[in-house]
Structure formats: C-alpha cells, structure tokens
N, C-alpha and C positions, 0 to 999 in steps of 0.2 A: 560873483558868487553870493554876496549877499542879499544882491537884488532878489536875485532867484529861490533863496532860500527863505529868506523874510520875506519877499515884498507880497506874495500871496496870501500869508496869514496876515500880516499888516492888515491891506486891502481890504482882506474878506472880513477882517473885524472893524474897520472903522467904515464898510458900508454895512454892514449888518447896524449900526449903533445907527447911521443915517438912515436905515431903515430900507435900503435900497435894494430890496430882495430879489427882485425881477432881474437886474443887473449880476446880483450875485450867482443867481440860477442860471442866466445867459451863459455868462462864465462859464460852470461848469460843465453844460452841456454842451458848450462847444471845445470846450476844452478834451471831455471822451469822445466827442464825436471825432475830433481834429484827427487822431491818427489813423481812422479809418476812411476818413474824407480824404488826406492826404496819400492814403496809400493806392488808394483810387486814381488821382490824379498823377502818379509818381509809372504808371501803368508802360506808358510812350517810353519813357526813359528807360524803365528794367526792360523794354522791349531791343534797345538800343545797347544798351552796356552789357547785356546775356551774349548776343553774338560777337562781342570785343573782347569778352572773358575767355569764350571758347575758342576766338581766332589768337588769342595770347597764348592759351594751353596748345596748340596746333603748332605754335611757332611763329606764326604771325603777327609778330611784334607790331610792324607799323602799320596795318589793318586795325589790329586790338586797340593800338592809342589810338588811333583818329578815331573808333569808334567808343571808346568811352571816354574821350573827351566830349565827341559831338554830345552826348547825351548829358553834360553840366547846361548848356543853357536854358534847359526845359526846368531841372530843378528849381535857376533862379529865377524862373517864370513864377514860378509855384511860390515859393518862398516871398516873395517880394508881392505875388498878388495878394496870399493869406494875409499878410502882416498888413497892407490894407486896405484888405476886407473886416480885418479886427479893430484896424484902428477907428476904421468908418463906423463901425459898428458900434463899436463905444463911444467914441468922441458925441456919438448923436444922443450919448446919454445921458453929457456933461451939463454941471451947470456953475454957477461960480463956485458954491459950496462944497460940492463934489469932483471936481474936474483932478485933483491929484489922484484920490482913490482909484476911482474911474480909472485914470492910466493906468496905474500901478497897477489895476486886474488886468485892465487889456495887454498890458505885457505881459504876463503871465499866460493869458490863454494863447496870444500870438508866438510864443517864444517856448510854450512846454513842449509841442508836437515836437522841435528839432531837439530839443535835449534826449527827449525818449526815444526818439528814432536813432539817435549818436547809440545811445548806450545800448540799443538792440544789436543794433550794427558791431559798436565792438566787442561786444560778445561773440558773435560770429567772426568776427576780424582782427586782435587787437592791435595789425598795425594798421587798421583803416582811419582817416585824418577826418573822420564823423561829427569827432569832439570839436574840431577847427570850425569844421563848417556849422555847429551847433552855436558855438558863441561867437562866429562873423553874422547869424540869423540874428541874434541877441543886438549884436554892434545896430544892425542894420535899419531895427527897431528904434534903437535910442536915434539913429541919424534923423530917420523918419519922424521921431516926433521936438527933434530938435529944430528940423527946420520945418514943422507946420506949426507949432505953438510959439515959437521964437523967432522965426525967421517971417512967416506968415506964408511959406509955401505952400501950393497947392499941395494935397498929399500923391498926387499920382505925377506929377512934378519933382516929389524928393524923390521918386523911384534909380534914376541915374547915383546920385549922392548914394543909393541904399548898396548900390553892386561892391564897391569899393571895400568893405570887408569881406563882402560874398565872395572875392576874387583871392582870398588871401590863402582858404586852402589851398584852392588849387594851385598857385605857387608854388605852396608849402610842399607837396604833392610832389611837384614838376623835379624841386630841387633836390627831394627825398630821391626819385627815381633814379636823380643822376650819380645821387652820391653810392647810390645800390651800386650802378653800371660802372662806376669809377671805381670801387673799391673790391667788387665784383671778382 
C-alpha cells in the first residue's frame, strides 16, 4: 500500500529534480492510455465470460465455470505482457543514477491499470476478488524485477515466476465458490 501510494509521488519528484521529464511524461501517458489499451485487449475474454454469465443465469452451472474460467488465461496473457512492456520500456531508460526512480515509476504505470480496473469492478460487484487479482498484478511486478535486476533473468524468462501470484485469485475464487455451495 505504500508503494502504491508514495511510490509515484516519490518517483515523479526525484525524476523531476533529475530533470528526467520525457520519462516523467512517458509515464503518464501511458499510464491514461493503460486503461483504454487494456480494455481493448481484455475484448476476447469479455467475449468468453459474457456467455458463462449467461449459461450460469440459465442454469448451467458447469457450462458457465468452464467458461469463465477458460477466459483467466487470456487476462494473464495481458497482465504479464503489459507489466513487460513497461518494464522494457523503462528499464531502456535506466542509468546508474536513475535506475530506482525509473522503477519505482515503472511500477506505478505497469500496476495503476489493475488497481483501477479492481475498483471499477467492485463497484459493479462487491463480492468480485478484482482487489486479489489487482495486488497478485502488483506481486507479479516486484517478482519480475526481482529476478531481472537481482537474479539477472531474462525478463520474458521471469514470466513463469510472474503467474504464481496471478494464480492466487483464482484460488481464492475456487475456494470462495465452494464455501457458497457448502454452506448454501
């Protein structure tokens, strides 16, 4: 929470003093671009979870799971490509004087789209687990730059390591349903 809260005003004031404005500006336009870019890409999947919804209200329970389960691995397609294309994107920005900064924005632009999407969503939903998959996006980020700055992984190499919080909603998800169906 604090990352998220600080770490962009942080950022965006100690690249502003490094004078790093093109960077700063990158940032934010893709950061308002992000939920429009994403919601474009997210297209195949609401095409996929629409008719799971409506085989669910119909009765058709196990139509409706398989199909809005099928449409989870498209999002982690998405999430995992964004996060680095952002990171690619920054990292080519780095240099040794700026290379925390630099992160600290690129999480910010790689990681705002899934908090806003969460909180649109549970607006619409409040029991929807948005918030889960919003900070396993977050985890997924930090995995990603923990093993290319640390480990010296390729970054399309950390992608496997990135899934492992992305998996957690859904879990979370799976075992929520059952305790519905159990207690039901």
């Amino acid at each position: 929470m604090l990352l998220n809260g600080l770490g962009g005003i942080v950022a965006g004031i100690w690249l502003a003093i490094l004078g790093e404005w093109k960077t700063i500006f990158l940032g934010i336009a893709l950061t308002l671009a992000s939920k429009y870019i994403v919601s474009v890409l997210m297209i195949p999947s609401m095409a996929i979870a629409a008719p799971g919804v409506s085989a669910m209200d119909r009765g058709h329970k196990a139509l409706g799971w398989l199909l809005l389960i099928a449409q989870v691995p498209w999002l982690y397609v998405i999430i995992i490509a964004w996060e680095l294309i952002m990171f690619s994107t920054f990292g080519s920005r780095t240099t040794p004087e700026n290379w925390f900064p630099v992160w600290l924005w690129s999480y910010g632009a790689a990681t705002a789209v899934w908090a806003y999407m969460a909180s649109q969503e549970t607006k619409g939903d409040p029991d929807s687990n948005a918030g889960f998959m919003a900070v396993g996006a977050q985890i997924a980020y930090l995995i990603l730059s923990v093993c290319t700055i640390h480990f010296h992984i390729a970054p399309i190499a950390a992608a496997p390591f990135m899934l492992i919080p992305l998996l957690l909603p859904l879990g979370v998800g799976i075992l929520e349903v059952r305790a519905r169906r159990r207690y039901a």
